[in-house]
DRENDREN-602497 format. One record per residue (C-alpha): x, y, z negated. Coordinates in steps of 0.2 Angstrom, whole numbers, padded with zeros to 4 digits, always signed. Example, Ala and Ser with C-alpha at 12.3 -4.5 7.8 and 13.67 -1.06 7.14 Angstrom:
// DRENDREN-602497
+0062-0022-0039 +0068-0005-0036 
// end
This chain:
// DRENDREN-602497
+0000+0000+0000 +0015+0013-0001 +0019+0012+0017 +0008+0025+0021 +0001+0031+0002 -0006+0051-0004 +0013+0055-0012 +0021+0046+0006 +0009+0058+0018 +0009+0073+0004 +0019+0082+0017 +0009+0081+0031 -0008+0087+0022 -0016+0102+0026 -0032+0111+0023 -0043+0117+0039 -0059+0127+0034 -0073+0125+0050 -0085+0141+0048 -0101+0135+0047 -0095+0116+0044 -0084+0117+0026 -0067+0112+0022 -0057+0095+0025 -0040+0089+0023 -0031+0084+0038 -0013+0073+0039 -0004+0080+0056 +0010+0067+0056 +0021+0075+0073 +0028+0062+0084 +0043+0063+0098 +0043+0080+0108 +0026+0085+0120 +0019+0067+0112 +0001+0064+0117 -0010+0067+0104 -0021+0051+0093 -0036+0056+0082 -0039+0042+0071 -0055+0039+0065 -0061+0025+0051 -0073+0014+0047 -0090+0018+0037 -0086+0020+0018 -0068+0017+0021 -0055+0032+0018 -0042+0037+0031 -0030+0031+0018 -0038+0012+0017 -0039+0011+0036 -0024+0018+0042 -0010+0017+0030 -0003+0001+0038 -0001+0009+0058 +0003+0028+0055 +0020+0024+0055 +0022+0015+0069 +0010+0025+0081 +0020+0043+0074 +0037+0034+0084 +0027+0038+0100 +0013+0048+0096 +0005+0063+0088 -0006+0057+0073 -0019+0066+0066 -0029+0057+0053 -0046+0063+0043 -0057+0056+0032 -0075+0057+0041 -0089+0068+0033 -0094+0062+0016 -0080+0052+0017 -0065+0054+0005 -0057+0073+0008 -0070+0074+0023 -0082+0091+0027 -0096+0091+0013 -0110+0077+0023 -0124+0083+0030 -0144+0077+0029 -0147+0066+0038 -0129+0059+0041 -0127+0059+0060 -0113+0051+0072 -0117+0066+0080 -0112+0077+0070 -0096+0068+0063 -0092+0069+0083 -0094+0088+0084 -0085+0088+0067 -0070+0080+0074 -0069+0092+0091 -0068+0107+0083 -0056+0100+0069 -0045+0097+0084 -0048+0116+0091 -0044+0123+0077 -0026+0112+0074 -0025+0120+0093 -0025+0102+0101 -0033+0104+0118 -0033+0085+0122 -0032+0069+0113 -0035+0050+0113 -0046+0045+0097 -0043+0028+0089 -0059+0022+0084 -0063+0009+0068 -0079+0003+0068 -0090+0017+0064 -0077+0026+0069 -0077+0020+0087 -0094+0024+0088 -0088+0043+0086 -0076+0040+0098 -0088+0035+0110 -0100+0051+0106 -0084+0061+0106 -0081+0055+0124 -0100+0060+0129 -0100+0076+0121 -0085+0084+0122 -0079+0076+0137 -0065+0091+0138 -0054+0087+0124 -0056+0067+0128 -0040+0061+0137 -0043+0041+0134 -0052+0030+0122 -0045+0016+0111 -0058+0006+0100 -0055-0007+0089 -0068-0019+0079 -0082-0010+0089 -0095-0013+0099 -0112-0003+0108 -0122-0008+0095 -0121-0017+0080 -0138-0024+0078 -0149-0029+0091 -0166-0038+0087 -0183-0025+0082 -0182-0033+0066 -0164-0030+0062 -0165-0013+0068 -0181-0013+0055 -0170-0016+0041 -0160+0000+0045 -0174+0010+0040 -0175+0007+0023 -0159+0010+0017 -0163+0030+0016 -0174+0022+0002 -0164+0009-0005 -0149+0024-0007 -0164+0036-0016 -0172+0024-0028 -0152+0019-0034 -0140+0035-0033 -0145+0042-0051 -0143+0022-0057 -0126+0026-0070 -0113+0016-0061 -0120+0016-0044 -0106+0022-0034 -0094+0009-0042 -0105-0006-0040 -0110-0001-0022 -0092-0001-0017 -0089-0019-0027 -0105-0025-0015 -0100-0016+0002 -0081-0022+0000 -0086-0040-0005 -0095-0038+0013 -0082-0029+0024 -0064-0033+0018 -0058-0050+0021 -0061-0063+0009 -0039-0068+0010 -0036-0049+0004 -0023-0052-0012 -0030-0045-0028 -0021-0031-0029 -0024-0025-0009 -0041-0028-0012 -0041-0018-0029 -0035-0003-0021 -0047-0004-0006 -0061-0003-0016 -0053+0012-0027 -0054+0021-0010 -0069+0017-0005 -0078+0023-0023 -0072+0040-0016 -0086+0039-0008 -0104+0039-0014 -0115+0025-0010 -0128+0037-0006 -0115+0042+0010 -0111+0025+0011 -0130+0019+0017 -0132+0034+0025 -0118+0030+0037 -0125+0012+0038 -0140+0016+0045 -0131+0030+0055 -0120+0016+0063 -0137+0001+0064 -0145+0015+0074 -0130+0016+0087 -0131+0012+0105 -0122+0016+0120 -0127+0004+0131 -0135+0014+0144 -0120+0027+0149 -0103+0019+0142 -0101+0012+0158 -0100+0030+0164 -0082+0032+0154 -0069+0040+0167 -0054+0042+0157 -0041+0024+0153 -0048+0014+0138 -0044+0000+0129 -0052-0013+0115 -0043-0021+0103 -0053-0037+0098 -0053-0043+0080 -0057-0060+0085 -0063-0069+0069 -0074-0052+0062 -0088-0056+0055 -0096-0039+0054 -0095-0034+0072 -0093-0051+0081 -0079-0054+0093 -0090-0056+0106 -0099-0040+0105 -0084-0032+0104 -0080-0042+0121 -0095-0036+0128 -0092-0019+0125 -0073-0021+0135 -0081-0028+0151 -0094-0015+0149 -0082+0001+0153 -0072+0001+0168 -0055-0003+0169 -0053-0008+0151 -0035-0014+0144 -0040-0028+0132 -0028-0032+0116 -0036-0047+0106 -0030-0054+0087 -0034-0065+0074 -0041-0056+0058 -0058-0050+0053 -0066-0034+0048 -0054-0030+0035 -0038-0033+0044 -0031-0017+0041 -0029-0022+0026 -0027-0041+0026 -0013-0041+0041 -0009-0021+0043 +0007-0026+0052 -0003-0035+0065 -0015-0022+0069 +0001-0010+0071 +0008-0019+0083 -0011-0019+0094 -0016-0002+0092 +0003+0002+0098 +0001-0009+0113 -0018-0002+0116 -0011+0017+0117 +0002+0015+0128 -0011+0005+0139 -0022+0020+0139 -0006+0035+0139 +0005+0026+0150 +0017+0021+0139 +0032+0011+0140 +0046+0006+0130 +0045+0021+0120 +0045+0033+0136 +0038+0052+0130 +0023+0053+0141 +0016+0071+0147 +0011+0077+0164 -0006+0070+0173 -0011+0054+0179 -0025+0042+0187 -0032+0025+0184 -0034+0012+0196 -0037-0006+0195 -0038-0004+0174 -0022+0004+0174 -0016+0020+0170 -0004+0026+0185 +0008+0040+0181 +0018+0053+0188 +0025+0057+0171 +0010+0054+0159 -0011+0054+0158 -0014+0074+0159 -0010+0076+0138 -0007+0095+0131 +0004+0095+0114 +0003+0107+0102 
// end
């Protein structure tokens, strides 16, 4: 947990106020010179810090990383009612304009790829590529399942003045996400972190995330993505997340083992896929600095000195 903890990233923090919006923190790790630019962006009731802290250091040796916690989240922008995807992807644009980054990749994470996705429809301009991990279109698909997502609006009103809610929500929701091979101590921590977070967020961003569906226009994405797959997930099922690769065009797929929690149960392994998933979508290789403009053709991105990136 110290590879990438508070006191480790301290250095890299800084406040951003949004008028109109509130305050977050933001950790700005630089990478190499005129670097291309990643957002990462994590799972529902999960903390930057809990989904990340395992890769930031191995995508900063080529990249620009810029990690937040999500509205409601951690150090995130006060949430609004009702919770929105929406909203968490306006959020994150105009974060990003006022770090001055004109373009980036975001690296969704569950919910967090869902954003991505909404940040590719919405603000198209500031969307250079797409990399989505543990994701899918949509989570649920029966009428009945998506049923159940309306009552947990309800379920979070009746129980938020309960003393102790917030700590045994988190005890339920990480029994259910993280992986059941997490060592004690990974998985003590994980939970710490995700208590940072109010249950009352935490279902709000549930049903957020059951209500998402991109099926009808992400076939439309015109800028290089990739999937990495989390092939033994039990939360978001491999092949949904399989679905969602063939569904996009030209899509570079990275596949491992590891479930929902393997940021946390195989951090190293994840690494070394999101690496391998950016530089499909950038155009990098063997550590090469990319900048410049490019164009995809056949799934691949084709360079004449990078995929049309601004640094700041």
């Amino acid at each position: 947990m110290d590879q990438w903890s508070v006191t480790a990233s301290a250095r890299f923090a800084r406040t951003v106020d949004l008028p109109g919006r509130g305050r977050t923190v933001v950790w700005d790790h630089p990478g190499p010179r005129r670097a291309a630019t990643l957002v990462l962006l994590h799972g529902v009731t999960l903390t930057a810090e809990l989904n990340w802290f395992g890769v930031v250091a191995t995508l900063r040796r080529r990249y620009r990383v810029v990690t937040l916690d999500l509205p409601g989240h951690g150090d995130g922008l006060p949430c609004r009612r009702p919770f929105t995807l929406e909203d968490c992807a306006d959020d994150i644009a105009a974060t990003a304009g006022a770090l001055g980054i004109d373009r980036f990749i975001p690296v969704g994470y569950s919910m967090g790829g869902f954003v991505a996705q909404l940040l590719w429809r919405r603000h198209p301009h500031r969307v250079a590529g797409l990399v989505l991990c543990a994701t899918a279109r949509t989570v649920w698909d029966s009428a009945l399942e998506q049923g159940v997502s309306f009552v947990l609006p309800s379920v979070a009103h009746a129980i938020r003045w309960l003393p102790g809610a917030d700590r045994l929500g988190a005890d339920v929701l990480g029994s259910s996400l993280l992986d059941r091979d997490s060592d004690r101590v990974a998985r003590e921590w994980a939970l710490a972190q995700m208590r940072r977070t109010s249950l009352y967020t935490a279902l709000a961003a549930m049903q957020a995330s059951c209500g998402f569906a991109s099926h009808r226009w992400i076939g439309l994405v015109d800028v290089p993505n990739a999937v990495v797959v989390t092939g033994d997930d039990r939360i978001v099922p491999a092949r949904r997340q399989r679905d969602l690769a063939r569904a996009m065009p030209g899509c570079a797929v990275h596949e491992i083992a590891g479930g929902h929690g393997v940021f946390l149960s195989s951090p190293g392994v994840l690494a070394d896929a999101l690496l391998r998933a950016c530089d499909s979508v950038a155009g990098s290789v063997a550590g090469a600095v990319v900048r410049g403009s490019g164009r995809v053709a056949d799934g691949q991105v084709q360079t004449d000195a990078g995929p049309g990136l601004t640094a700041s």
